[in-house]
C-alpha positions, 0 to 999 in steps of 0.5 A: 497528539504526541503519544496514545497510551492504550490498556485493554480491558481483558473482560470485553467478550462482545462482537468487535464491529469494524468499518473498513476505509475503501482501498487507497492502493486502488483509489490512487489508480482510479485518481491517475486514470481519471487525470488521464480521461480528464475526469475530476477526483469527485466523480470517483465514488468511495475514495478514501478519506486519508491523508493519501488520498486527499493529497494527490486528489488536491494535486490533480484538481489543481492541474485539471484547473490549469489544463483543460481536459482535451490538451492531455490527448493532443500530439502537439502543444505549441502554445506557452507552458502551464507552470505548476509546483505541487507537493504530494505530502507523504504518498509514496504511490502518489509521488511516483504515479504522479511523476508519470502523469505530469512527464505525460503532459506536453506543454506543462512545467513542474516542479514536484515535491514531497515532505521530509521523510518521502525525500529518502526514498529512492525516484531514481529507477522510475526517473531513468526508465521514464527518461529512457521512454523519453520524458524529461525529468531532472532532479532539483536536490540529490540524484534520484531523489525527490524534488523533481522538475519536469517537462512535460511532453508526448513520450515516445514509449515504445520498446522499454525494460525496468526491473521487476525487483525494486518497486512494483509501483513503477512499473504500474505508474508507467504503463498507466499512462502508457495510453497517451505515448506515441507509440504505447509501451512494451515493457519488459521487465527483468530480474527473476524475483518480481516483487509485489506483482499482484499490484500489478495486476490490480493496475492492468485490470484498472486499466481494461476497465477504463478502455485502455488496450493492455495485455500481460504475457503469460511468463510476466515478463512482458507488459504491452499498451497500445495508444489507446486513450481511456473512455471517460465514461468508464471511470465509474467501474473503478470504485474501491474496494474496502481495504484489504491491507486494513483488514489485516489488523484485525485479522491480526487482532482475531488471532491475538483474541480467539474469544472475539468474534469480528464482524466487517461491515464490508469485504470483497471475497478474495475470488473477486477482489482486485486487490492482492492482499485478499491474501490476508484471509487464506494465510490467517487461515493457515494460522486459525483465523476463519473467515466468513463472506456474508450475502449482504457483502460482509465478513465475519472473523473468528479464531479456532483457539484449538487450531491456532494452539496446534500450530503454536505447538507444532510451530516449536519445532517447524516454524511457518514459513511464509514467502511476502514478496507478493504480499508485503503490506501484511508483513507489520500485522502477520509478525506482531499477530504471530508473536502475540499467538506464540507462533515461531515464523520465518518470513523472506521475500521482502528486502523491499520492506527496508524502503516502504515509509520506513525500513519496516524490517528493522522497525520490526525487530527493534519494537518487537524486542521492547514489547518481549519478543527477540526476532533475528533480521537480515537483508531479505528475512525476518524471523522469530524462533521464540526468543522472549526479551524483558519487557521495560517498564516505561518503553514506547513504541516508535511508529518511524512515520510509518501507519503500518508500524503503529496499526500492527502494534496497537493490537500488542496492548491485549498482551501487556498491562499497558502500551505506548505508542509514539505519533500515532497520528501517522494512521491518517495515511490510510485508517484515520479511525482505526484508533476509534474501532479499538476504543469502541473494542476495550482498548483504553486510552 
């Protein structure tokens, strides 16, 4: 499939319902951890079926295939190396988790890869500071980027630091395995902007409930994991959640439609979600968008058309200022959402975005402007002061192999007569039938 053409039929008022898919951001934690306790990616209830997930759950069966469980734990392996090349496909977290686990491993060897496209984002950071701890991985193609080989050994560990500003994923790949180092870890991380921390919090309550011994400092700056191996019997507290960065979409498509009502079938209220987007209800909220938790475990949406009409108004004068730096992921569906409800906004804390699947705050801005709407952009903003552009007759939405940049979009077709999307398969990274809810919503293709 090259391209899905979508109209939406302006006459639909029925109940929008929706099935969320389970968490990919927790499923690859429960994945990482169970290698670790040497559980099977079946064990695992309510993972995920995304490219993703499938991908780094193949790469762990095929190395708990060629190592028996027990050799993750031991000090010492004396005996011949196990030898394996696998390739993690697009996942970004499962590339750089993994890279951790397999430095982890003494007596193994292999050579790690990915698809083009993941190639360009930089390993160097988590590499340098694994190799510091004491791993040792060296780089096949360009330095500091993938493909990778590595020995596998017992890390030292120990007293380490990382920056807190590239990626949070690095510092949660560390300290994941930092259970089966010789000396645990204590890491400190630096820098004063720490990006995306509510992942790493999602990391560190994984782990206590798998057994592992970690403790956040009070300032977050200090990380600490004692050698303290998880208990393979817990891995079962670790099902996923459904998926709160997929739930944006649709608290996307609310605000763009104030006469639907929503309804998901599941969605854990954010008091007691692990997962930082959770988020997503309270700035919704802010524009209009109310949620309500059901006894039975799901969630109803609907716009207050006058609310979100006042904050459009007010907006003209004072547009919402939004810090994303701990939320990135709803950046794609908060800026298409808020343009579509006539919402001026200025969004910062997210210079991270120029290196998730693509440069997402350039993505943005370009495809934006092709669908009437002209943002200004720069290294850490992205922003809409209620500039409208022409909109072409035969323009196209670009998806830059980016799932995110082609969910946000897709909801942009209530607003024009017709709407374009270029490879839309990319959404069987995370929501292989988010196209499937939208057709069963009026969205024709």
């Amino acid at each position: 499939m090259n391209g899905i053409q979508l109209v939406y039929d302006r006459k639909r008022e029925d109940d929008i319902l929706v099935t969320l898919p389970t968490s990919k951001s927790m499923a690859a934690r429960a994945l990482i951890i169970g290698a670790l306790a040497g559980v099977r990616p079946s064990a695992i209830r309510n993972l995920p079926v995304c490219t993703d997930t499938i991908e780094l759950s193949s790469a762990i069966n095929l190395l708990l295939d060629a190592i028996p469980s027990p050799s993750i734990r031991i000090e010492d392996c004396h005996q011949e190396p196990v030898c394996l090349n696998l390739n993690l496909g697009l996942g970004g977290t499962s590339l750089r988790f993994f890279t951790a686990l397999a430095s982890s491993l003494p007596a193994t060897e292999m050579g790690i890869d990915c698809a083009a496209p993941l190639k360009k984002r930089p390993l160097a950071p988590l590499c340098e500071a694994l190799n510091t701890a004491g791993a040792r991985i060296s780089y096949l193609g360009a330095p500091g980027y993938p493909p990778l080989f590595i020995k596998g050994t017992r890390i030292p560990g120990g007293k380490r630091e990382i920056s807190a500003t590239i990626s949070s994923q690095f510092i949660s790949a560390m300290i994941m395995c930092a259970p089966y180092w010789k000396d645990g870890l204590h890491l400190k991380l630096t820098g004063d902007h720490p990006v995306s921390f509510p992942y790493i919090d999602m990391t560190v309550k994984m782990m206590q409930r798998a057994g592992a011994d970690v403790t956040i400092a009070d300032d977050r700056k200090m990380i600490s994991v004692e050698n303290n191996p998880y208990i393979p019997e817990c891995i079962d507290s670790l099902t996923p959640e459904a998926d709160w960065s997929a739930a944006s979409y649709f608290y996307e498509l609310a605000l763009a439609l104030p006469q639907r009502h929503i309804h998901i079938s599941s969605l854990t209220a954010p008091d007691r979600s692990l997962q930082g987007d959770s988020k997503c209800a309270e700035i919704f909220n802010l524009l209009g968008v109310e949620t309500k938790f059901n006894e039975n475990g799901s969630a109803d949406l609907i716009c207050d058309i006058e609310k979100r009409d006042a904050v459009a108004t007010l907006s003209i004068s004072t547009p919402i200022e939004l810090d994303m730096s701990a939320t990135p992921d709803l950046v794609p569906a908060l800026a298409v959402g808020m343009c579509l409800a006539g919402i001026r906004f200025n969004i910062t804390g997210i210079s991270h975005l120029h290196l998730k699947e693509s440069d997402r705050i350039t993505a943005l801005q370009i495809e934006l402007g092709k669908v009437g709407y002209g943002l200004d952009a720069g290294e850490d903003f992205l922003s809409w002061k209620g500039v409208r552009t022409p909109v072409g007759e035969n323009e196209a939405i670009d998806t830059y192999h980016d799932h995110r940049i082609a969910m946000a979009f897709a909801v942009a077709a209530v607003s024009l007569p017709y709407l374009y999307i270029n490879d839309p398969q990319v959404i069987e990274k995370s929501f292989p039938d988010y196209f499937k809810i939208l057709k069963k919503a009026g969205f024709k293709s």
